[in-house]
C-alpha positions in Angstrom: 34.2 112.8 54.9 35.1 115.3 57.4 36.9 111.8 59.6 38.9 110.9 56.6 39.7 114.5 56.3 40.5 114.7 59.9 43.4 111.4 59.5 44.6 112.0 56.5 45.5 115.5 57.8 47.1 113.3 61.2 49.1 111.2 58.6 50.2 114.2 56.5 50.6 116.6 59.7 54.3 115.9 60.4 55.2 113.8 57.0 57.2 116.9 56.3 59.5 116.4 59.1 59.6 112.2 58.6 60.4 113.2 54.4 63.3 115.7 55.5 64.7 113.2 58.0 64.6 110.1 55.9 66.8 112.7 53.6 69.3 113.4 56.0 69.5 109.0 57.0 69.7 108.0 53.7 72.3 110.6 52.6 74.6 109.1 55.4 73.8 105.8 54.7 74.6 106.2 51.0 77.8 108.2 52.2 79.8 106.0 54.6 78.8 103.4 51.3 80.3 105.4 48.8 83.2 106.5 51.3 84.2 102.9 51.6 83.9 101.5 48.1 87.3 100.2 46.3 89.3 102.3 44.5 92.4 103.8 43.2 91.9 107.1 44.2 91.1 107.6 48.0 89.9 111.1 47.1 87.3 110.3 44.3 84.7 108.3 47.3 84.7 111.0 49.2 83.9 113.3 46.0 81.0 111.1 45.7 79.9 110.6 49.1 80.0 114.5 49.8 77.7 114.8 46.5 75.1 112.0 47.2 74.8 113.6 50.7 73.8 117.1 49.7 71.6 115.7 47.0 70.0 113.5 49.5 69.5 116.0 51.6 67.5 118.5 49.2 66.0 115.5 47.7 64.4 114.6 51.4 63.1 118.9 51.6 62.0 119.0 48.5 59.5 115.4 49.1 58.7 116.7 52.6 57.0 120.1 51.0 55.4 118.1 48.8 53.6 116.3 51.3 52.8 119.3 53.4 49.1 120.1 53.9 47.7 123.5 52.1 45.3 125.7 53.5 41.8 124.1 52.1 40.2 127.3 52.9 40.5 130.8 50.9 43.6 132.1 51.8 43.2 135.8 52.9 45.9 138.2 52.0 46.4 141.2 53.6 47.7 143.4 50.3 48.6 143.0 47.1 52.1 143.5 47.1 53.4 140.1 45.0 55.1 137.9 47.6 59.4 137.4 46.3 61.5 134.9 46.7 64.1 136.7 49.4 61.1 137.6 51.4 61.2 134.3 51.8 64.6 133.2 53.0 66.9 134.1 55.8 68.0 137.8 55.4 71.1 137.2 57.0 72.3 133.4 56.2 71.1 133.4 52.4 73.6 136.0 51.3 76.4 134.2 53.1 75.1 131.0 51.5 75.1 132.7 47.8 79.1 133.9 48.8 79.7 130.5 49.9 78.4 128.8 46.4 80.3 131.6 44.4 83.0 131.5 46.2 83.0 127.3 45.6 82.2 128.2 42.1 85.2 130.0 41.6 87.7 127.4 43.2 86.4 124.7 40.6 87.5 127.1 37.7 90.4 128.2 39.3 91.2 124.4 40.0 90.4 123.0 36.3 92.2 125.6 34.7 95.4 125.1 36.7 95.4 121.2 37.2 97.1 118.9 35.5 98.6 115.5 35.0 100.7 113.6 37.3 104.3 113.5 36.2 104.8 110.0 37.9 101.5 108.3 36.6 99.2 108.1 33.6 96.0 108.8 32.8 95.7 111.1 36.2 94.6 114.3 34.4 93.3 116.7 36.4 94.0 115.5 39.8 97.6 117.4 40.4 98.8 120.7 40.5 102.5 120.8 38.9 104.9 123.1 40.8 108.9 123.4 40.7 110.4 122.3 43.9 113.9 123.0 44.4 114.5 122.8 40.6 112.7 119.4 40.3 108.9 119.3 38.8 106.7 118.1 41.4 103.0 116.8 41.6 100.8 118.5 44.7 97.2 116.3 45.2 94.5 115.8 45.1 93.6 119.0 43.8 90.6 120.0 42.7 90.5 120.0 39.2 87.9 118.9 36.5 88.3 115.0 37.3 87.1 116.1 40.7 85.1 119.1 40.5 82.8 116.9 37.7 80.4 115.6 40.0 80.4 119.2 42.3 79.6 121.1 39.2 76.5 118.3 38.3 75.5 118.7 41.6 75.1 122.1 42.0 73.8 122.4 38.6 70.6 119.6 39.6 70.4 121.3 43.1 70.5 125.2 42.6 67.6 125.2 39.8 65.4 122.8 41.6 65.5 125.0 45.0 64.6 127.6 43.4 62.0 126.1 41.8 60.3 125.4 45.0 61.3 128.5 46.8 59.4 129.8 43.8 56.3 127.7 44.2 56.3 128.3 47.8 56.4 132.4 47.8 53.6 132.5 45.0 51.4 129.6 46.6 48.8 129.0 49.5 49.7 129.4 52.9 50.4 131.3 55.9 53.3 133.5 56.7 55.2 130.8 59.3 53.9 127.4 56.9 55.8 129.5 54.3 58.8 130.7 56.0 59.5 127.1 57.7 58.9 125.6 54.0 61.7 127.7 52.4 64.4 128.1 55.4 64.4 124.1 55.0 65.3 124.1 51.3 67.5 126.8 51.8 68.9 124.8 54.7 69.2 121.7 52.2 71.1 123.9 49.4 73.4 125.1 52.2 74.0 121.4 53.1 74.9 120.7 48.8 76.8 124.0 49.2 78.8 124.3 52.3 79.7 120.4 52.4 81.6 120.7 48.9 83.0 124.2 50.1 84.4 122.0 53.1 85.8 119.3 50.8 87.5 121.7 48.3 89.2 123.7 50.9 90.0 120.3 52.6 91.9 119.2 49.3 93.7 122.6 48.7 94.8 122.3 52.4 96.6 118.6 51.8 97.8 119.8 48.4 99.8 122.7 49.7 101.1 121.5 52.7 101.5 117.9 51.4 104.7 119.0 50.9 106.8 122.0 51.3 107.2 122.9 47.6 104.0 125.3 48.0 106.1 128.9 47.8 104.6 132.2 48.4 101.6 131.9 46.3 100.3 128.9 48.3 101.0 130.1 51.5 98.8 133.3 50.3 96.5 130.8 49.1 95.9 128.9 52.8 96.2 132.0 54.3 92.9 133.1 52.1 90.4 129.5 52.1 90.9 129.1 55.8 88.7 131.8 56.8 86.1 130.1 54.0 86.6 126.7 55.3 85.9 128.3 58.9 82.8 129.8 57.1 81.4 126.7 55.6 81.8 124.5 59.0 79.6 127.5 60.4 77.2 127.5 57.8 76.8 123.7 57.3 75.8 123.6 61.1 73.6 125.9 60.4 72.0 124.3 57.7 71.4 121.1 59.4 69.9 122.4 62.6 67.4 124.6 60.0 66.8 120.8 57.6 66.1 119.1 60.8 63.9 121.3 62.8 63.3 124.6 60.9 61.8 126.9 64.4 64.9 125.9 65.9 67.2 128.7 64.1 66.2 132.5 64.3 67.2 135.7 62.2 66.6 138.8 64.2 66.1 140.6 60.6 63.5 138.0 59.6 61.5 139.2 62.8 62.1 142.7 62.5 60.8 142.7 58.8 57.7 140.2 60.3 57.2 142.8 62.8 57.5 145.9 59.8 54.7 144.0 57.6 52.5 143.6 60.6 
């Protein structure tokens, strides 16, 4: 008994790692497909390759802490304080990662309340913006309105309730402290990945909107002036997030220590 213990822990020791990868390969994979595919719209394939890669990716963390080995011993706890989900997660990249999913939140609305149909072509509603340029209505695209921000919103709504799910399950189950903090900074990695990829491609379609051509006015020069800094944000952020998926011990939070060091 105690040798099939002894593999099956060697199989199951770095499945975890294997699970998250695999995410990560088959999210590309299924993104330079979905990138490619025919059709009308150039934007829509990316839509959908920037969605099934941040699924993909959670998808992948969510298997690999399923497969990854629990204490078998009584777990000994050192007060009874109830463990909480954001003692859990990165003190300092979570709360950029919540602004960074509101603030993508709030770009959908704003987009499918203000997009509209094309003036040159049918059946294209909510895809445009409509502006006057030089006295003549004009269509700026793609813009991100419901047509677009359909699949983001599913997205998010599948991803967000399912990590916390787990980040749940992981601060109220067995474990030690760093089994427990590598377990949830990879599925907060993986929601950053959903996030901060779709932040990316929002921001990306606003950009070629506005300064498709130059019919943008005041209002959308405010408006690049004010997603630019986000977009910055988000390439930060989704970096981030795909060192901490890949190899969680990699990445560091000073706070995270200093509150380790507090407990101790």
């Amino acid at each position: 008994m105690l040798d099939i213990d002894a593999l099956q822990s060697r199989l199951l020791d770095h499945a975890d790692h294997y699970a998250r990868w695999s995410g990560l390969a088959i999210g590309i994979v299924a993104a330079q497909h979905l990138v490619t595919m025919d059709s009308g719209d150039i934007t829509m394939p990316l839509v959908f390759a920037i969605t099934a890669f941040g699924l993909c990716a959670v998808g992948g963390v969510l298997l690999g802490d399923a497969l990854t080995l629990r204490p078998q011993a009584a777990v000994r706890t050192a007060s009874l304080a109830p463990r909480l989900i954001r003692d859990q997660v990165p003190p300092r990249m979570a709360p950029l990662l919540l602004l960074q999913a509101a603030s993508l939140v709030t770009l959908l609305l704003i987009g499918a309340v203000t997009a509209s149909s094309d003036f040159d072509r049918t059946g294209r509603a909510g895809r445009v913006v409509n502006v006057t340029c030089e006295g003549m209505p004009t269509s700026l695209g793609p813009w991100p309105g419901l047509h677009y921000s359909g699949p983001m919103f599913a997205a998010l709504a599948v991803g967000t309730p399912v990590c916390v799910w787990a980040l749940r399950r992981i601060a109220h189950g067995p474990g030690d402290d760093r089994q427990r903090r590598d377990r949830a900074w990879a599925i907060t990695g993986a929601w950053g990945l959903l996030v901060s990829s779709q932040v990316l491609l929002v921001v990306l379609m606003v950009l070629v909107a506005l300064t498709d051509k130059a019919c943008a006015g005041p209002l959308g020069a405010a408006t690049i002036v004010a997603i630019c800094p986000l977009g910055l944000l988000a390439m930060f952020t989704f970096g981030w997030s795909l060192v901490t998926v890949v190899a969680p011990r990699a990445v560091d939070d000073e706070a995270a220590d200093d509150r380790t060091f507090d407990d101790e």
